[in-house]
Gaussian input, Z-matrix of N, CA and C with variables (Angstrom, degrees):
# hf/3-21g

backbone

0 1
 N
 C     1     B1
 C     2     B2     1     A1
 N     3     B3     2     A2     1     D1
 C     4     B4     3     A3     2     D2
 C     5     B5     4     A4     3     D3
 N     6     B6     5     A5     4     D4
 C     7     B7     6     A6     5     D5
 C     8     B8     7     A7     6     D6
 N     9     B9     8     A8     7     D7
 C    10    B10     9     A9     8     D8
 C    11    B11    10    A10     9     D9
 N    12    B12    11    A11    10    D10
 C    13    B13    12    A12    11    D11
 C    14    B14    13    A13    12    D12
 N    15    B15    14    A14    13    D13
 C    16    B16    15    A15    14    D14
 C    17    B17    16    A16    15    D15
 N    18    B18    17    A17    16    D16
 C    19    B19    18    A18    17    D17
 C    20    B20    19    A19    18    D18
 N    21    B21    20    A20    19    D19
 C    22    B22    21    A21    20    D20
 C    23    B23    22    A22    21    D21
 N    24    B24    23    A23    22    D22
 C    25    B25    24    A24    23    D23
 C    26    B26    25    A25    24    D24
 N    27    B27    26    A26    25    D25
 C    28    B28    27    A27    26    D26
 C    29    B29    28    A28    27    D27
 N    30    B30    29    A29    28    D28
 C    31    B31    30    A30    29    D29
 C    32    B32    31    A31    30    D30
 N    33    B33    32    A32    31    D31
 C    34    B34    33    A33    32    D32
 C    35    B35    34    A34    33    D33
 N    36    B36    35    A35    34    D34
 C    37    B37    36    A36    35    D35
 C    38    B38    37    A37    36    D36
 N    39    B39    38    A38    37    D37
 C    40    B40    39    A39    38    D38
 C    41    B41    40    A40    39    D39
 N    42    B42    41    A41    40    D40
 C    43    B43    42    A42    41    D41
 C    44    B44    43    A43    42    D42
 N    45    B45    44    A44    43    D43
 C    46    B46    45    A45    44    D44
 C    47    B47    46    A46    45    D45
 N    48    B48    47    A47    46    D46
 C    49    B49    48    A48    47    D47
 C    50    B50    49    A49    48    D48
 N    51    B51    50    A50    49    D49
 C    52    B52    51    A51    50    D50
 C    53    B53    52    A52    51    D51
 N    54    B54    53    A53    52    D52
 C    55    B55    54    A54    53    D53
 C    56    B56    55    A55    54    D54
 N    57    B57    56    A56    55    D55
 C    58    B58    57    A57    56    D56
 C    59    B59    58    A58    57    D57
 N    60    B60    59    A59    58    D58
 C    61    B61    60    A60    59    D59
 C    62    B62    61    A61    60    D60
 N    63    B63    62    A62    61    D61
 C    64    B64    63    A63    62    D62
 C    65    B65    64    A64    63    D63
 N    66    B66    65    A65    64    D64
 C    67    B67    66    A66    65    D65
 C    68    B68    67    A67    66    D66
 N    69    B69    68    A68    67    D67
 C    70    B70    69    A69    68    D68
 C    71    B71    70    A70    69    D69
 N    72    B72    71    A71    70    D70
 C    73    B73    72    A72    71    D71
 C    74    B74    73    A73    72    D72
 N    75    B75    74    A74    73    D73
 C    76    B76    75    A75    74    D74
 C    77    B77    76    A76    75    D75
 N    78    B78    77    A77    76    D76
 C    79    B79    78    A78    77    D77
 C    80    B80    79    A79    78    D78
 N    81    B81    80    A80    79    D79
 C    82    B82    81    A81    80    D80
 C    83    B83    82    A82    81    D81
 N    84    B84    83    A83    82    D82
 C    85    B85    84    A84    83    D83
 C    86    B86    85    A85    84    D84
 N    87    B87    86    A86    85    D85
 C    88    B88    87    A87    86    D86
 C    89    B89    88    A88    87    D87
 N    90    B90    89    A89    88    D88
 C    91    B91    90    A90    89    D89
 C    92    B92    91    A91    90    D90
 N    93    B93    92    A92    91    D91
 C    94    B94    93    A93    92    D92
 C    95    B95    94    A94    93    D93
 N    96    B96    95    A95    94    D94
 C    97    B97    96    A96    95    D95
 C    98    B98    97    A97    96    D96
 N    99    B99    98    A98    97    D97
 C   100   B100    99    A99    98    D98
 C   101   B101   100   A100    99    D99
 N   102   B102   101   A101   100   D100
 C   103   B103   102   A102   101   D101
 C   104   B104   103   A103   102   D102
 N   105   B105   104   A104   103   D103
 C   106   B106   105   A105   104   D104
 C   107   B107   106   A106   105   D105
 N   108   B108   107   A107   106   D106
 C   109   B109   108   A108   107   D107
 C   110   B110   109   A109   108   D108
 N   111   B111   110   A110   109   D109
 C   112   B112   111   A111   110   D110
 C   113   B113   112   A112   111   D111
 N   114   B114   113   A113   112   D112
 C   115   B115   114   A114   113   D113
 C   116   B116   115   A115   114   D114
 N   117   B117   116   A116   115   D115
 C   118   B118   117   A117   116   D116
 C   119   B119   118   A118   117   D117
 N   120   B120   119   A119   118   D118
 C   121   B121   120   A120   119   D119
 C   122   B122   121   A121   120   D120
 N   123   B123   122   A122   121   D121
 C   124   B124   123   A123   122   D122
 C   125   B125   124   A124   123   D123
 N   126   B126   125   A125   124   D124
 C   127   B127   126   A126   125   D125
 C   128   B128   127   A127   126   D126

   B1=1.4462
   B2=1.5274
   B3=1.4390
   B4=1.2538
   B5=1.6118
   B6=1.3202
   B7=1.8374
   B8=1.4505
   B9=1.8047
   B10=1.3803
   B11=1.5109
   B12=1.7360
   B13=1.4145
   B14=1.6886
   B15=1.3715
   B16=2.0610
   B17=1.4023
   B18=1.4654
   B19=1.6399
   B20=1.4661
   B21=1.4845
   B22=1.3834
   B23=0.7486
   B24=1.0486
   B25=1.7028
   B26=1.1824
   B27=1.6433
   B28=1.5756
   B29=1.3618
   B30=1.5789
   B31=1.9212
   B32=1.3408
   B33=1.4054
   B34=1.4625
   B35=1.2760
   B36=1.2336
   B37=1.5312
   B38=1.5130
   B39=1.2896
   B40=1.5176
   B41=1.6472
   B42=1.0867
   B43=1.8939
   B44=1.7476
   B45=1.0010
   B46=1.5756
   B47=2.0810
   B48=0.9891
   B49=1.3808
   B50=2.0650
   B51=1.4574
   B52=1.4352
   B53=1.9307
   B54=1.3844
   B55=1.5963
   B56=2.0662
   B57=1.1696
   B58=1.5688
   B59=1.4293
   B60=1.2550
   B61=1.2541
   B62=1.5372
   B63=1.2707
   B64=1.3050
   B65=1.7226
   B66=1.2798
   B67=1.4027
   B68=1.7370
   B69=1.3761
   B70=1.4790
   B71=1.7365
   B72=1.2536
   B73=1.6642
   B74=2.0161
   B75=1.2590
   B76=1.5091
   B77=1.2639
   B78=1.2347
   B79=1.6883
   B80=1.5977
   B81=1.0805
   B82=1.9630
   B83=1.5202
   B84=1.1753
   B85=1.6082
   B86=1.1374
   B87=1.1812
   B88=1.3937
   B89=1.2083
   B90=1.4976
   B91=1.5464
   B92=1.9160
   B93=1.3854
   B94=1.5475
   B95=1.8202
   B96=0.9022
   B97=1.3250
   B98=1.6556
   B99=1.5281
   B100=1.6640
   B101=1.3662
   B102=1.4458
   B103=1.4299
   B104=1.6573
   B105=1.3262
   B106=1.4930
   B107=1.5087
   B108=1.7225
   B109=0.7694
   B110=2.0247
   B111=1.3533
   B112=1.4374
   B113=1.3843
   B114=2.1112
   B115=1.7128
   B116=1.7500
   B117=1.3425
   B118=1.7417
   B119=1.8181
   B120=1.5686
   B121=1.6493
   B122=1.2184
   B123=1.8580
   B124=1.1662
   B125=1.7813
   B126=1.5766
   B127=1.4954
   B128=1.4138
   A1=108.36
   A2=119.73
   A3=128.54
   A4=129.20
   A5=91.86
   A6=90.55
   A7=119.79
   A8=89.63
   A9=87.39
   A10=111.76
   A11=98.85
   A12=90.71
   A13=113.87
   A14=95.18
   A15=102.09
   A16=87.53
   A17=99.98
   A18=124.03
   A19=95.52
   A20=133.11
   A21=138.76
   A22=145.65
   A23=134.30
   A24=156.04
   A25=108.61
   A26=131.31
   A27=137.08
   A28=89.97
   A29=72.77
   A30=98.85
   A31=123.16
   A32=116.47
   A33=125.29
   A34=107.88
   A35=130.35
   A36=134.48
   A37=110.61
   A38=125.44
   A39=107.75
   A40=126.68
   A41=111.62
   A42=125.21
   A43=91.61
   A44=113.40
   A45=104.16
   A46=113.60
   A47=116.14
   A48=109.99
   A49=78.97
   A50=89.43
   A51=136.75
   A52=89.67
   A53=131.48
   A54=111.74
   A55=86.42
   A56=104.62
   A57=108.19
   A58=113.34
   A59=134.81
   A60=138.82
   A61=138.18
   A62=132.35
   A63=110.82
   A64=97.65
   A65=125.71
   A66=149.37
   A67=121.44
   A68=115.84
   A69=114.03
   A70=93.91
   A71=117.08
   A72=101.83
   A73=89.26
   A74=88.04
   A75=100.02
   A76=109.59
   A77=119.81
   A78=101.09
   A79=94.06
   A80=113.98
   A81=109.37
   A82=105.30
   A83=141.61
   A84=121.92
   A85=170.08
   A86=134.98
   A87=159.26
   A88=131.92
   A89=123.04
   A90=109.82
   A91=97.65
   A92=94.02
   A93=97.26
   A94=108.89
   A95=100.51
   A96=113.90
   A97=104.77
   A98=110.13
   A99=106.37
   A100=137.36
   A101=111.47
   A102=140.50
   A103=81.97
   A104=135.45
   A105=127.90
   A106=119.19
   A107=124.28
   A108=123.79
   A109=93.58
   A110=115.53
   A111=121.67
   A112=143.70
   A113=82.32
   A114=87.28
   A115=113.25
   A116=94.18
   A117=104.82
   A118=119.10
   A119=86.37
   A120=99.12
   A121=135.23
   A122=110.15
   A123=107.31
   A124=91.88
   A125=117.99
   A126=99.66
   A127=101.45
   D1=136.47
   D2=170.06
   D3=-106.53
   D4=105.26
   D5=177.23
   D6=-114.72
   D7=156.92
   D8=-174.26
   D9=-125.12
   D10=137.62
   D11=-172.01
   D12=-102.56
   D13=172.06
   D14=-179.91
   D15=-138.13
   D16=165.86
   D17=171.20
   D18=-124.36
   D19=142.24
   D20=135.71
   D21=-117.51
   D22=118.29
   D23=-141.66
   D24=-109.15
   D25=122.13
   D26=141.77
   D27=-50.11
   D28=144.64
   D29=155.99
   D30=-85.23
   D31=-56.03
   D32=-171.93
   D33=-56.28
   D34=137.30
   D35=175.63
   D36=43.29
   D37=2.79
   D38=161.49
   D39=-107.66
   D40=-21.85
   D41=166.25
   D42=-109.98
   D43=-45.59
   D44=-155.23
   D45=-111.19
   D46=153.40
   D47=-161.13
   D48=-77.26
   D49=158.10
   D50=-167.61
   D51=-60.53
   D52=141.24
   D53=177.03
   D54=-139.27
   D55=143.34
   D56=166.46
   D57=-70.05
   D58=-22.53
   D59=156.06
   D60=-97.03
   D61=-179.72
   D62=-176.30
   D63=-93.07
   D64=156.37
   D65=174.48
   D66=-68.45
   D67=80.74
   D68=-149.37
   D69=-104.81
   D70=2.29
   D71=177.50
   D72=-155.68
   D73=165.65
   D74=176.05
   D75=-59.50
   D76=-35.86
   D77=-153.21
   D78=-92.68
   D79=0.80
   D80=163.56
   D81=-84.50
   D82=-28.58
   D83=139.41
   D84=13.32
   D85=18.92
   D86=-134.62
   D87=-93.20
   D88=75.21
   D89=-138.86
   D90=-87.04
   D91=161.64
   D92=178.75
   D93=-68.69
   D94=160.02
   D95=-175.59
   D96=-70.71
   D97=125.82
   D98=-167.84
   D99=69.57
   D100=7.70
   D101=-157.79
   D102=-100.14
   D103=-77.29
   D104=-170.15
   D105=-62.70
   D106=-22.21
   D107=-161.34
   D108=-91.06
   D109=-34.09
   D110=147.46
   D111=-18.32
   D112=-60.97
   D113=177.09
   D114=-88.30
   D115=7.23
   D116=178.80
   D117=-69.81
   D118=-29.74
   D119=168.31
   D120=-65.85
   D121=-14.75
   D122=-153.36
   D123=-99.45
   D124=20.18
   D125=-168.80
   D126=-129.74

């Protein structure tokens, strides 16, 4: 049998720093420190 796996990730406060508002353009974006270099592992 072949399976396939996924990971899913929140955004808010888990890749990206925590924002009091919602995130309406990229450059409000802010990833946590080591958070991309993280999800770099998973591929």
């Amino acid at each position: 049998m072949d399976f396939q796996r996924f990971i899913l990730l929140d955004r808010d406060g888990v890749i990206n720093e925590d924002s009091p508002h919602y995130i309406r353009s990229p450059a409000e974006w802010i990833p946590i420190p080591g958070s991309l270099e993280a999800i770099a592992t998973f591929t």
